[in-house]
Structure formats: C-alpha cells, structure tokens
Chimera marker file (.cmm) of the C-alpha trace (Angstrom):
<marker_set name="trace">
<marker id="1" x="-2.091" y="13.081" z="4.999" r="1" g="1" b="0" radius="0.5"/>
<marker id="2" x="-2.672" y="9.659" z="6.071" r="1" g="1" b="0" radius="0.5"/>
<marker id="3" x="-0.617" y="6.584" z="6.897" r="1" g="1" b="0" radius="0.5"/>
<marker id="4" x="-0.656" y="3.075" z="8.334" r="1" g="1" b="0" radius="0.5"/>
<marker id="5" x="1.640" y="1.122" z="9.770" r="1" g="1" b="0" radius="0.5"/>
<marker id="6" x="1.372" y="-2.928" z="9.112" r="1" g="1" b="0" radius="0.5"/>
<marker id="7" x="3.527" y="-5.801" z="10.492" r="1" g="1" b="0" radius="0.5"/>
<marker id="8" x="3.496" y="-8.190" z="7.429" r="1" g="1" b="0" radius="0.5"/>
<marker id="9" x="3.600" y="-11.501" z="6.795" r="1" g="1" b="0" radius="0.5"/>
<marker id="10" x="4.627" y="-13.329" z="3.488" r="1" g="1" b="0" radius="0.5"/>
<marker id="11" x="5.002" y="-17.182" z="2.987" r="1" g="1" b="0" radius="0.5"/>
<marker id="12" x="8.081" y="-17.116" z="0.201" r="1" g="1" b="0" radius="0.5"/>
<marker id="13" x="9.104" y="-20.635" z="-0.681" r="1" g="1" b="0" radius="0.5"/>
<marker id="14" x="7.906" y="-22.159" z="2.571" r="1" g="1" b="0" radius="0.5"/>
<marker id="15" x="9.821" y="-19.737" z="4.869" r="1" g="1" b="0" radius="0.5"/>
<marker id="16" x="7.675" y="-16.721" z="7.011" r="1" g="1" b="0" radius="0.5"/>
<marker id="17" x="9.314" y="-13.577" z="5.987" r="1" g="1" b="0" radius="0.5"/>
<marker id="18" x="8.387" y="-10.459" z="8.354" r="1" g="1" b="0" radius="0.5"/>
<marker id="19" x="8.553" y="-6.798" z="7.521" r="1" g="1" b="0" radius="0.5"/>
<marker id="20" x="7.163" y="-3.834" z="9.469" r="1" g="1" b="0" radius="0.5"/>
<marker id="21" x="6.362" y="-0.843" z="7.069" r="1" g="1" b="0" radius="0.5"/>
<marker id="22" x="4.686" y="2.369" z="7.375" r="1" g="1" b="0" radius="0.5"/>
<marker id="23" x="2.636" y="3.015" z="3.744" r="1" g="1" b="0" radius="0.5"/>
<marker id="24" x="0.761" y="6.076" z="2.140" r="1" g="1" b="0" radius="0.5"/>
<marker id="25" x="-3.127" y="5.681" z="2.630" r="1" g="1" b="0" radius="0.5"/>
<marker id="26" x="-4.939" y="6.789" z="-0.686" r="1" g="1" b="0" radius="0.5"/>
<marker id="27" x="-8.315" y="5.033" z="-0.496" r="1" g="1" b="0" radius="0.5"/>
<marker id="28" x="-11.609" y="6.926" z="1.077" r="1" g="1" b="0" radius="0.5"/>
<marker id="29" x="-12.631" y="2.893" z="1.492" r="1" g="1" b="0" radius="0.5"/>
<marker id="30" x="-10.196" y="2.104" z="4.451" r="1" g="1" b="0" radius="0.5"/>
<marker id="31" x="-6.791" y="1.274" z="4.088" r="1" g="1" b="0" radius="0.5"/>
<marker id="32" x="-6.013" y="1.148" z="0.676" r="1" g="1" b="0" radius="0.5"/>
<marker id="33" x="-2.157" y="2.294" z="0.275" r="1" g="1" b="0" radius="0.5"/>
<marker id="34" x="-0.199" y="3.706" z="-2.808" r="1" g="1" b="0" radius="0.5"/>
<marker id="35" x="1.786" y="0.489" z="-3.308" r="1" g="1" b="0" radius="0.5"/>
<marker id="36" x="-1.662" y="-1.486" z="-2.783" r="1" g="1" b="0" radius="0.5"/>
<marker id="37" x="0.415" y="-4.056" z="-0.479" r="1" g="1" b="0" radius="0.5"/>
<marker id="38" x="0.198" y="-2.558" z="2.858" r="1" g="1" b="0" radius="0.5"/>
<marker id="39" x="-3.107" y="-4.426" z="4.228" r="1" g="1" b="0" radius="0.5"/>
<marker id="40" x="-3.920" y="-7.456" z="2.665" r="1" g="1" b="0" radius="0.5"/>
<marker id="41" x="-4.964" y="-10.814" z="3.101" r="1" g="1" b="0" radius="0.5"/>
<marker id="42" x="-4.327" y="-13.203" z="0.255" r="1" g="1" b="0" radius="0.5"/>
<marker id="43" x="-4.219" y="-17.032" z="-0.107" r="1" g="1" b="0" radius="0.5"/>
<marker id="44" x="-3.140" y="-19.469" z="-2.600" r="1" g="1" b="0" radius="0.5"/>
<marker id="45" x="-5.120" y="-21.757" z="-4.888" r="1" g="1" b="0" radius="0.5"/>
<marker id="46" x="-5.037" y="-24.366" z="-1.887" r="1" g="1" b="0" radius="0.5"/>
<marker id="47" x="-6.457" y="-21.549" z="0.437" r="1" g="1" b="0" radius="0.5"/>
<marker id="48" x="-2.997" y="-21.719" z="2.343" r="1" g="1" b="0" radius="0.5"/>
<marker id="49" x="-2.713" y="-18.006" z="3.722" r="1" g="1" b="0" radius="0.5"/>
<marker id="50" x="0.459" y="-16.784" z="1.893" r="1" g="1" b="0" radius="0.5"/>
<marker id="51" x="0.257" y="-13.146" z="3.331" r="1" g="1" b="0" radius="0.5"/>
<marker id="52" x="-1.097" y="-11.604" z="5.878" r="1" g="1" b="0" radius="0.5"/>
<marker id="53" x="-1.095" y="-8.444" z="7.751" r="1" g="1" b="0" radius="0.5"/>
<marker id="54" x="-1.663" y="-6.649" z="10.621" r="1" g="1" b="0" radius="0.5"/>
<marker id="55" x="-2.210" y="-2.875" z="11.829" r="1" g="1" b="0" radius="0.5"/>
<marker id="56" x="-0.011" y="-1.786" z="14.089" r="1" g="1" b="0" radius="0.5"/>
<marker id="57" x="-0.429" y="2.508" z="13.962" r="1" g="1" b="0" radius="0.5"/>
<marker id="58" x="-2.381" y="5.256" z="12.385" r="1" g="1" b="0" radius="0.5"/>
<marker id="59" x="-0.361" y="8.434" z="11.092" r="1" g="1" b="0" radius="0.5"/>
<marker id="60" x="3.147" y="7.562" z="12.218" r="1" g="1" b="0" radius="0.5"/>
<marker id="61" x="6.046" y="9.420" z="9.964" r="1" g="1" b="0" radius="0.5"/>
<marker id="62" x="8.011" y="8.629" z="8.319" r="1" g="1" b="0" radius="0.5"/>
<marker id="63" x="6.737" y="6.455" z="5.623" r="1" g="1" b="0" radius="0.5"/>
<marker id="64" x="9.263" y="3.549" z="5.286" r="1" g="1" b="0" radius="0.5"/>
<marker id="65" x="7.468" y="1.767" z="2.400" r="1" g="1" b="0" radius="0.5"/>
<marker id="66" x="10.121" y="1.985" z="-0.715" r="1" g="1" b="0" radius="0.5"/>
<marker id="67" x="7.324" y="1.236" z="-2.874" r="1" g="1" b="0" radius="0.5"/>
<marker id="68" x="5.053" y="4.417" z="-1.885" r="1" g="1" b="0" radius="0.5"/>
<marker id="69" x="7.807" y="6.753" z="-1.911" r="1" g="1" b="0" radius="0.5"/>
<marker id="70" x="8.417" y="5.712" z="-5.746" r="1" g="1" b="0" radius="0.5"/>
<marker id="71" x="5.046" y="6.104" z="-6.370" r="1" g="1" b="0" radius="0.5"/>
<marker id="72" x="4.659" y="9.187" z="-4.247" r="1" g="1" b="0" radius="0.5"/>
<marker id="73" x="8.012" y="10.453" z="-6.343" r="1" g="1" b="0" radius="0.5"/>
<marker id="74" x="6.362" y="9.154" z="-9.786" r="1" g="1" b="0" radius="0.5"/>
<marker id="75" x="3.001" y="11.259" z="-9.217" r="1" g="1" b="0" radius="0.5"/>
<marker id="76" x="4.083" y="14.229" z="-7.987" r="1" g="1" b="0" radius="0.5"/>
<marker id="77" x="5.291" y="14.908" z="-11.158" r="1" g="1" b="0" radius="0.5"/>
<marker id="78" x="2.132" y="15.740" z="-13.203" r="1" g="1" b="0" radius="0.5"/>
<marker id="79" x="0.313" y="19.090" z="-12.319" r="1" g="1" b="0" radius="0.5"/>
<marker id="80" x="-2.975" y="20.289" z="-12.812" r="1" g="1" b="0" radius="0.5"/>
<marker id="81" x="-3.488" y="21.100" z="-16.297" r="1" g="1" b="0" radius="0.5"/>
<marker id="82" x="-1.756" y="17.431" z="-17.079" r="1" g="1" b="0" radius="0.5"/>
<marker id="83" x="-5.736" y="16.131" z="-16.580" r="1" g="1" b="0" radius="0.5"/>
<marker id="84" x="-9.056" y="16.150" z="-18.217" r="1" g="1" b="0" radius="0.5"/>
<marker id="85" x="-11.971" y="14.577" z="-16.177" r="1" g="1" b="0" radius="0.5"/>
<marker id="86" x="-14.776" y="17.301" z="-17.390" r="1" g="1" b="0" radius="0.5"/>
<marker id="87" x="-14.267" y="16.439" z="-21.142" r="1" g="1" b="0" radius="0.5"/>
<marker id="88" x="-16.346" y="13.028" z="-20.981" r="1" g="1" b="0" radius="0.5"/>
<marker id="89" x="-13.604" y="11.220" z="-22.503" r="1" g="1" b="0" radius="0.5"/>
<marker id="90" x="-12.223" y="9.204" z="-19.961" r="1" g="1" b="0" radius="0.5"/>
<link id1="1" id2="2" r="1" g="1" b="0" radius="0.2"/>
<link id1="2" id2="3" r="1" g="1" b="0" radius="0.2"/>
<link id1="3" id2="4" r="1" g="1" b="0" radius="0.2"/>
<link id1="4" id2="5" r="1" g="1" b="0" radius="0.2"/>
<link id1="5" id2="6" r="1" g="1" b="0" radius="0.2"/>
<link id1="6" id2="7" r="1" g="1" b="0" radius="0.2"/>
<link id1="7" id2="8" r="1" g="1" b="0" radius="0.2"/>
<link id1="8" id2="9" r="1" g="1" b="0" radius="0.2"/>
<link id1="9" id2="10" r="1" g="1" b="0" radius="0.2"/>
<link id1="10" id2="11" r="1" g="1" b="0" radius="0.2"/>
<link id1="11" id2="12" r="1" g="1" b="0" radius="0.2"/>
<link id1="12" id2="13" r="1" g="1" b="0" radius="0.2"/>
<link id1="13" id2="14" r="1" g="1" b="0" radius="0.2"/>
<link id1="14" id2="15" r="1" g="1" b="0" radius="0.2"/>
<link id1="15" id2="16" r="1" g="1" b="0" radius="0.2"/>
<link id1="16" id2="17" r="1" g="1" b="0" radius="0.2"/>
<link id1="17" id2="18" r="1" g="1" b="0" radius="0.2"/>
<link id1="18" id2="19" r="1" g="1" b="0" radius="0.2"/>
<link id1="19" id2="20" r="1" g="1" b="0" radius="0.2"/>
<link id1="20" id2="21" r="1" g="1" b="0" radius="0.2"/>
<link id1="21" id2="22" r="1" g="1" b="0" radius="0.2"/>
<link id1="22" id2="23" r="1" g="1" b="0" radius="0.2"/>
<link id1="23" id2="24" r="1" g="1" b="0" radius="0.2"/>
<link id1="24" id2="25" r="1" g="1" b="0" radius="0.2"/>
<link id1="25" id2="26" r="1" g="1" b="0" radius="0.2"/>
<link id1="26" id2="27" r="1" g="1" b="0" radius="0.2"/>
<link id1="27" id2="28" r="1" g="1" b="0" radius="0.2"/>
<link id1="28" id2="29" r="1" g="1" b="0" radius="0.2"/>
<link id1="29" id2="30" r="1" g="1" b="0" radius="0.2"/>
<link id1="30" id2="31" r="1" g="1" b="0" radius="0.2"/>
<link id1="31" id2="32" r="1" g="1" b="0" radius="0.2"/>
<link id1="32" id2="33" r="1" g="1" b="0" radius="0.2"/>
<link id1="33" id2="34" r="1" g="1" b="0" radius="0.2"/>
<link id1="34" id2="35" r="1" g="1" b="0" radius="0.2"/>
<link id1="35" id2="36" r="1" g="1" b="0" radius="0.2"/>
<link id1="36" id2="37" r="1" g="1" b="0" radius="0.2"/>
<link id1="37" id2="38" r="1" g="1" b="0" radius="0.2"/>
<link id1="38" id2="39" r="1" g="1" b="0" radius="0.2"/>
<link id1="39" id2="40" r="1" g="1" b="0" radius="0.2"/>
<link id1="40" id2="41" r="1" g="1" b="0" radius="0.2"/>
<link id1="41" id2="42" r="1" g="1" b="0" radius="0.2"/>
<link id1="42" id2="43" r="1" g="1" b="0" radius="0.2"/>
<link id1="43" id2="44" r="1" g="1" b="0" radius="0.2"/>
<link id1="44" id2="45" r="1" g="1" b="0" radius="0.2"/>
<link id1="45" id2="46" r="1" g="1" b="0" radius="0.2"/>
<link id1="46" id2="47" r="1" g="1" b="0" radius="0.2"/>
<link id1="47" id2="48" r="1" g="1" b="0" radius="0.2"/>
<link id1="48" id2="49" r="1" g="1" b="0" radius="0.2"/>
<link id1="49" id2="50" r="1" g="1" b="0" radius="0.2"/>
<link id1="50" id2="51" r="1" g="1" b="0" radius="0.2"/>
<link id1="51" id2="52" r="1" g="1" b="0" radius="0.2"/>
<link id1="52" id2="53" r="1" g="1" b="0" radius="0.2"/>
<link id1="53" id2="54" r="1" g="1" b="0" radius="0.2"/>
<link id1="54" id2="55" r="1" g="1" b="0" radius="0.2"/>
<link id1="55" id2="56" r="1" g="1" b="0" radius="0.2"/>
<link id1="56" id2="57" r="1" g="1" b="0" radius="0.2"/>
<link id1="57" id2="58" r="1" g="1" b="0" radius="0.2"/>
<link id1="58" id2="59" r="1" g="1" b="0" radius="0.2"/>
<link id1="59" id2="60" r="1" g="1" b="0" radius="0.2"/>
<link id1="60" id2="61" r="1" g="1" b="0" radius="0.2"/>
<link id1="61" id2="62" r="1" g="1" b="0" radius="0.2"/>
<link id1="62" id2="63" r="1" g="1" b="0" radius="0.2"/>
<link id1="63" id2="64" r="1" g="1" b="0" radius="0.2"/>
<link id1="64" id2="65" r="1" g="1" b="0" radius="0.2"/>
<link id1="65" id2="66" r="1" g="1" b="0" radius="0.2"/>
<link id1="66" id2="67" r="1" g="1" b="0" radius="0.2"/>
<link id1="67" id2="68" r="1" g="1" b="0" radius="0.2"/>
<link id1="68" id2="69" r="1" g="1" b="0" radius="0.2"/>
<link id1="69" id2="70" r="1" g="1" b="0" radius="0.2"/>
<link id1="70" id2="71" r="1" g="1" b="0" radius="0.2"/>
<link id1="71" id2="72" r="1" g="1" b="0" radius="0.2"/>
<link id1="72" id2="73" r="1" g="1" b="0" radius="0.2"/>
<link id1="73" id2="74" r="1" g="1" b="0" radius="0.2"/>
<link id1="74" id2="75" r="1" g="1" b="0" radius="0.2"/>
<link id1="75" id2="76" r="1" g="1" b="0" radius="0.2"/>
<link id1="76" id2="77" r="1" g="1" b="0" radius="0.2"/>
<link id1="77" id2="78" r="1" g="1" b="0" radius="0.2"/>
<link id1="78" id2="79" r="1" g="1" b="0" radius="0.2"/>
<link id1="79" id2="80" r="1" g="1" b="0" radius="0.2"/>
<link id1="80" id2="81" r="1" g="1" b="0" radius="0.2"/>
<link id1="81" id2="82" r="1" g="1" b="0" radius="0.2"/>
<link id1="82" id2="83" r="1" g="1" b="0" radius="0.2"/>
<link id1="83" id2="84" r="1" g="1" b="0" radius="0.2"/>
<link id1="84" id2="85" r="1" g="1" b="0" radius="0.2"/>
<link id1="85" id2="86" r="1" g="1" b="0" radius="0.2"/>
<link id1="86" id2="87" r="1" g="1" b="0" radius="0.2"/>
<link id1="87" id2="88" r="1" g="1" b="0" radius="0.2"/>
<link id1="88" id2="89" r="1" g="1" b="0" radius="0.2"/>
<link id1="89" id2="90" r="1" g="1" b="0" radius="0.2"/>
</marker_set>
C-alpha cells in the first residue's frame, strides 16, 4: 500500500488556490495516483504554469484525496473472475 502526500498548487481564474492531499499511488513508474492529479506539473498554451505540485510525505494515512477514495470505492467492486487478460482479446 502506497501513498503520497502533495501540497498543490492550481492557478483558477488568476487566483493561487492551495490544497494539501494525501493520494493512492498505483503506478510502478513513480508517483502516479488513482485520481491521476496528485503530482503534476502542467502549463497552459502560453507556458504559464497553471499547476504545480510538490511532495511533502511517503506512506502517511489516511488518504484525504476525495477523488481516490471514489475510485478506490468504484474498483473494489469487481472481483477476480470479472477479468480476462489470458484470452488475447484485450
């Protein structure tokens, strides 16, 4: 079970709004997190930095990311016979 913690930073109609969050980590890559918003940079088409975001922990409970728990709540209910990745299909 992994999670990270992020201070976040969005630019929303001019104005720097701040969140810290604790997400679900998913990826093998790094930080990727179930709601795919925890760790990211992103800029606009004018290159102005719209969000950005910072680590601030590794593991920390509870998770505090509404996003990943309705994910996390979403997921948990298919079970193992609900997949197919021998078949060649997918």
């Amino acid at each position: 079970m992994r999670t990270i913690t992020t201070r976040e930073q969005l630019l929303v109609n001019g104005k720097v709004r701040e969140r810290i969050a604790t997400h679900i980590v998913t990826g093998a890559h790094g930080y990727e997190t179930l709601c795919t918003s925890g760790y990211n940079l992103q800029y606009n088409k004018e290159r102005v930095l719209i969000e950005n975001c910072e680590k601030v922990a590794d593991g920390e409970l509870p998770v505090t990311c509404h996003t990943c728990f309705s994910i996390w709540q979403d997921v948990h209910r298919f079970k193992p016979g609900d997949f197919d990745t021998e078949s060649g299909k997918g």
